[in-house]
N, C-alpha and C positions, 0 to 999 in steps of 0.2 A: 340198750337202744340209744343210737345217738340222737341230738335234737339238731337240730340246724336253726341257726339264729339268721332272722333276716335285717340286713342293713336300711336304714330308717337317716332321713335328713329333715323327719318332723319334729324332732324339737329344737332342734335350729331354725329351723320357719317361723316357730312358732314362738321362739323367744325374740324374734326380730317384728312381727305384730304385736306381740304385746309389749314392746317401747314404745310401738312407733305415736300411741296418744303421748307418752311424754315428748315427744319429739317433738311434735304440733305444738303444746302446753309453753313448752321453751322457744321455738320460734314466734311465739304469739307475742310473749313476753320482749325478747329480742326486736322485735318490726317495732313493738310501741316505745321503747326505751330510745332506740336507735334509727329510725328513719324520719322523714322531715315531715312539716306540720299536714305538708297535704296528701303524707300515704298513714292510712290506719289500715291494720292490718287485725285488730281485735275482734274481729266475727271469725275469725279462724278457731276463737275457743270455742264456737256453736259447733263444730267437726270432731272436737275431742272427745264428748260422750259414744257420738254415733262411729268413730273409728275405733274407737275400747269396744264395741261390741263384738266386733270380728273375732277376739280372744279372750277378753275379759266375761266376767259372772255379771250378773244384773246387778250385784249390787256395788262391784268397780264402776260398773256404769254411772250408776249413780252418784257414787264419789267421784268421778271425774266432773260430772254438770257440778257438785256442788263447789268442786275444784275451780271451776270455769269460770262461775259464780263469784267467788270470792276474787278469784285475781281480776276481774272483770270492775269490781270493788273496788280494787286498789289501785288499778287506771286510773281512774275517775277522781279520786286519792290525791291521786302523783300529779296529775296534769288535768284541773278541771275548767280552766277558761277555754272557751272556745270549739268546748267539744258537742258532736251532737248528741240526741238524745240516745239514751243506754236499753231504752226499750224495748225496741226491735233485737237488738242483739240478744238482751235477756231473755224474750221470749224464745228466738232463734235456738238460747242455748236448752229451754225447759222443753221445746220439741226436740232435740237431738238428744235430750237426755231420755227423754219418754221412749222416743221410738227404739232410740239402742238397747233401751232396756227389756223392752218387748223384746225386739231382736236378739239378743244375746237370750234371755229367756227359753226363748224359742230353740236356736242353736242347742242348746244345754237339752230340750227333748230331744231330737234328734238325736243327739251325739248319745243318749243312752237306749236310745233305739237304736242306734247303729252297732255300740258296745252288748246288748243282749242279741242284735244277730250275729255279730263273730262269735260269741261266746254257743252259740246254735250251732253255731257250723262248725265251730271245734267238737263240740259232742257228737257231732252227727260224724264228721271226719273222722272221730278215737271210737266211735262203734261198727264203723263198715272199716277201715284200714287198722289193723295191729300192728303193734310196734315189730319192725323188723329185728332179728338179731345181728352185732356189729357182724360176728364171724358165725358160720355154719358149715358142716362137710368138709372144712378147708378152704373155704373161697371167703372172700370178704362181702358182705353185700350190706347196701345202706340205698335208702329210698325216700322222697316226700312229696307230700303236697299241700300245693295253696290256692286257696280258693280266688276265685278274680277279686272279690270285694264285698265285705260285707251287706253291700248296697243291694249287692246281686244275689241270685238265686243260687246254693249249691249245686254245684256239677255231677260229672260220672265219670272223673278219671279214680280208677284207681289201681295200686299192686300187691301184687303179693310173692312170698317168698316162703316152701314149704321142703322141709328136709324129708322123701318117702324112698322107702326102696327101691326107688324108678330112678335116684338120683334126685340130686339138690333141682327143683323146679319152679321156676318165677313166670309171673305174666307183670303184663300193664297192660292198660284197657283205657277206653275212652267213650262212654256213652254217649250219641247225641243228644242235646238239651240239657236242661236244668231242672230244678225244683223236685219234689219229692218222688214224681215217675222215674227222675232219672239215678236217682239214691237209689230207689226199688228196682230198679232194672240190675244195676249197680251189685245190690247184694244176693240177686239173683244167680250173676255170672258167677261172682267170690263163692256162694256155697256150691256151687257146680265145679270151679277148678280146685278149691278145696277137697272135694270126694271124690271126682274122676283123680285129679293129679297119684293119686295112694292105688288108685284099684287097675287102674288102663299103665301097660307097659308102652304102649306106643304114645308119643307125643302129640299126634294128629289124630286120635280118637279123644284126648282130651281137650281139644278143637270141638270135637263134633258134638262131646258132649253138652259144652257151655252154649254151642248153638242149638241143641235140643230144647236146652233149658228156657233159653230168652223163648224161643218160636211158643213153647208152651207159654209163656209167661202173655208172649202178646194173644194168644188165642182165649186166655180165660180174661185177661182186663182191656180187650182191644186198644191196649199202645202199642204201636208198632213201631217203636223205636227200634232202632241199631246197636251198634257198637264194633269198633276197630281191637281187637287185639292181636300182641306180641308173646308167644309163648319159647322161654326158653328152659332147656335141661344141661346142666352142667355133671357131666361125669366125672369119678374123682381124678382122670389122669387129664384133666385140662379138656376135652372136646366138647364142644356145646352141640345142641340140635337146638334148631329151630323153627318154627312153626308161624310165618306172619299171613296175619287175616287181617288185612288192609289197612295195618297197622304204618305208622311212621319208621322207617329201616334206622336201623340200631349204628353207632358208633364204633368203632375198634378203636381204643387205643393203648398203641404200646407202652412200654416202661422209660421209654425214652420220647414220650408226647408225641409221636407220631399219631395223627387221626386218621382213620379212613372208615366210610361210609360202607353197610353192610349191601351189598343188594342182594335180596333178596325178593323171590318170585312171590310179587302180593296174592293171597290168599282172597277170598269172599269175606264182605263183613258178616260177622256173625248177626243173625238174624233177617237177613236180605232171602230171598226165595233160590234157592240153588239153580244154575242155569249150568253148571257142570259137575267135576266129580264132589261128593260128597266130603271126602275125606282132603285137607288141605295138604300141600307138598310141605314137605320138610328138604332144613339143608344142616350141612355139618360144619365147626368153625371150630379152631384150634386158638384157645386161648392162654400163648403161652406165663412164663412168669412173669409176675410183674405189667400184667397186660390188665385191660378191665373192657368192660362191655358195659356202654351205656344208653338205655334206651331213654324215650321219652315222648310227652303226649305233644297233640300240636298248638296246645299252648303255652308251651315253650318255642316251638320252630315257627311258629306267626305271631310271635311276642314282636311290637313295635315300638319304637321310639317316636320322638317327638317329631323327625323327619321322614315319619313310615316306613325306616329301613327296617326289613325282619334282624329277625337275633341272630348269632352265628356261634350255633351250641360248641360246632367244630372249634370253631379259633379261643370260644370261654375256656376250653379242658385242655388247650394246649400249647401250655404256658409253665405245666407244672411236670417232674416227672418222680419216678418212684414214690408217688402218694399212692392212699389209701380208697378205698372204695366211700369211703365218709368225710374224706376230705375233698375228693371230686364234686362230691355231693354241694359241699358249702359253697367251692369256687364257683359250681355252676350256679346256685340259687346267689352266691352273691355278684358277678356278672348281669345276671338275667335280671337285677333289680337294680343294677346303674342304668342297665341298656332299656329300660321300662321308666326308670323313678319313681320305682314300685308300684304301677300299675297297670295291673294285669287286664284284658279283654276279655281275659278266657282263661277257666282253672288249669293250672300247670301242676302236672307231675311227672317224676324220673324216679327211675330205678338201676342202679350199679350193682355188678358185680366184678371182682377181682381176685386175681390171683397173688398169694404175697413173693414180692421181688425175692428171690435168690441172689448167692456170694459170685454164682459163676454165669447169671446171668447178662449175656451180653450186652453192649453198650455202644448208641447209636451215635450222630451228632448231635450236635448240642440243638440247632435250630429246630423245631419243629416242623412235621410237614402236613399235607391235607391231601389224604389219595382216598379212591375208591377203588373197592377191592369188592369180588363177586363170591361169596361164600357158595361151598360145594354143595351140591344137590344132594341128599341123603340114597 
């Protein structure tokens, strides 16, 4: 199983907060040494405790005020005619040391409240999703997901990836909402594509069946939650089937970065009340060497930046060519966390699969392109 490591610009954040009280500490020092009799600048060390709180432990805190303290001392020291009184400031500085330290205290709950809910949603993630294998049947596939933030409630995307006699067979999925209905709905669908995917020859009975599944599920615990999914089948000479229930249209791309969008005829979400046929349409897709198929949930395709633009999954994967179905994987998860600054709205997951490049496989331009292309009707 591969891991996917995500890129982080938090300890450089956060080793530029925690200078920045000595920053303060030295220009305080600097104003009083070096500006003229009628600018005093020494109440600025009353900032130093309560700015060490932002990063610092309670009891940096506290070594800062008595830091404060003591240089505040040696003002008074250095230059004592004509100054005013030190008392206000000292007080100044024993409230800014109090409150930081509260503060920063306080912080230090949090942050291990925050570190035992990732640490939840990693388990709860490594019990409803198993580890994908790099290679399977001959096809490459790799897959992950991340949760929007520890802050927040677990999601319901998830995939999966099963080698049965029907052929190598993957979904992704997307429950609506969060929290532990939407887990349960979640492992509701997985032990339904798990069982149909081995027993149903057709790909669109094991549709029918994961929407069996949820409609029971809402009828004995009245959620009536949804879910989008994307079922695909890989056969060993390259052709896919697929199956989309109002899932997000899947990717192509070639071995030479060329992207183009799957369209495919959207299906019913599973669990919604049938207003036509039963049985979802499938279509067929020829994945040659060195091609991959990448799908993904739509927390990925309405991942925003800082100026609201959506992400642009197309132009992330197509920049690189003859990689790996796991190496897709990472350029995408590490794009999708520049184009965020690692923060996500909405739990994101993808799943890949690939075929490995061949000697006589042909070879396109260099530039990449971005087309949409209609896969065949089964």
């Amino acid at each position: 199983m591969q891991r996917f490591e995500v890129p982080t610009a938090r300890a450089a954040t956060t080793h530029v907060h925690r200078v920045l009280p000595w920053g303060l500490w030295g220009l305080s020092i600097a104003a009083e040494l070096w500006t003229g009799q009628d600018v005093r600048l020494g109440p600025l060390l009353a900032a130093v405790p309560a700015l060490a709180a932002a990063s610092h432990t309670w009891r940096s805190v506290l070594a800062f005020g008595a830091l404060s303290l003591v240089t505040l001392g040696a003002f008074r020291w250095y230059e004592p005619a004509g100054r005013p009184s030190a008392l206000v400031v000292v007080l100044a500085i024993a409230a800014g040391t109090a409150a930081g330290a509260l503060s920063a205290a306080g912080r230090a709950r949090e942050q291990r409240r925050l570190d035992e809910l990732r640490a939840t949603v990693g388990k709860v993630q490594q019990a409803v999703l198993r580890p994908l294998p790099e290679s399977v049947a001959g096809y490459q596939v790799a897959g992950f997901y991340r949760a929007a933030g520890a802050e927040n409630k677990v999601g319901g995307d998830f995939y999966e990836a099963l080698n049965t006699p029907n052929g190598l067979r993957l979904v992704i999925g997307d429950v609506c909402g969060k929290g532990l209905p939407a887990v349960d709905a979640t492992v509701t669908l997985l032990g339904a594509f798990r069982e149909a995917a081995f027993l149903e020859v057709d790909l669109a009975r094991v549709a029918h069946r994961m929407d069996q599944a949820l409609v029971r599920r809402q009828e004995s615990t009245g959620d009536s939650r949804f879910a989008s999914v994307l079922l695909i089948q890989a056969d060993a000479d390259g052709r896919l089937t697929l199956v989309n229930c109002g899932h997000v249209p899947p990717l192509h791309i070639d071995h030479d970065a060329r992207v183009r969008e799957l369209r495919l005829r959207p299906g019913r979400l599973l669990g919604l009340p049938a207003g036509g046929p039963q049985l979802p349409a499938t279509a067929t897709h020829e994945l040659p060497p060195g091609a991959c198929l990448l799908a993904t949930t739509d927390g990925i395709t309405e991942a925003r930046d800082d100026r609201r633009a959506f992400f642009d999954v197309a132009a992330a994967v197509a920049h690189h060519r003859h990689t790996s179905a796991g190496h897709r994987m990472q350029t995408l998860l590490d794009e999708l966390h520049r184009h965020t600054g690692g923060r996500l709205d909405d739990d994101a997951a993808a799943i890949a699969i690939a075929t490995p490049a061949t000697a006589d496989a042909p070879h396109g331009p260099d530039a990449p392109h971005h087309e949409l292309g209609d896969a065949a009707p089964a």
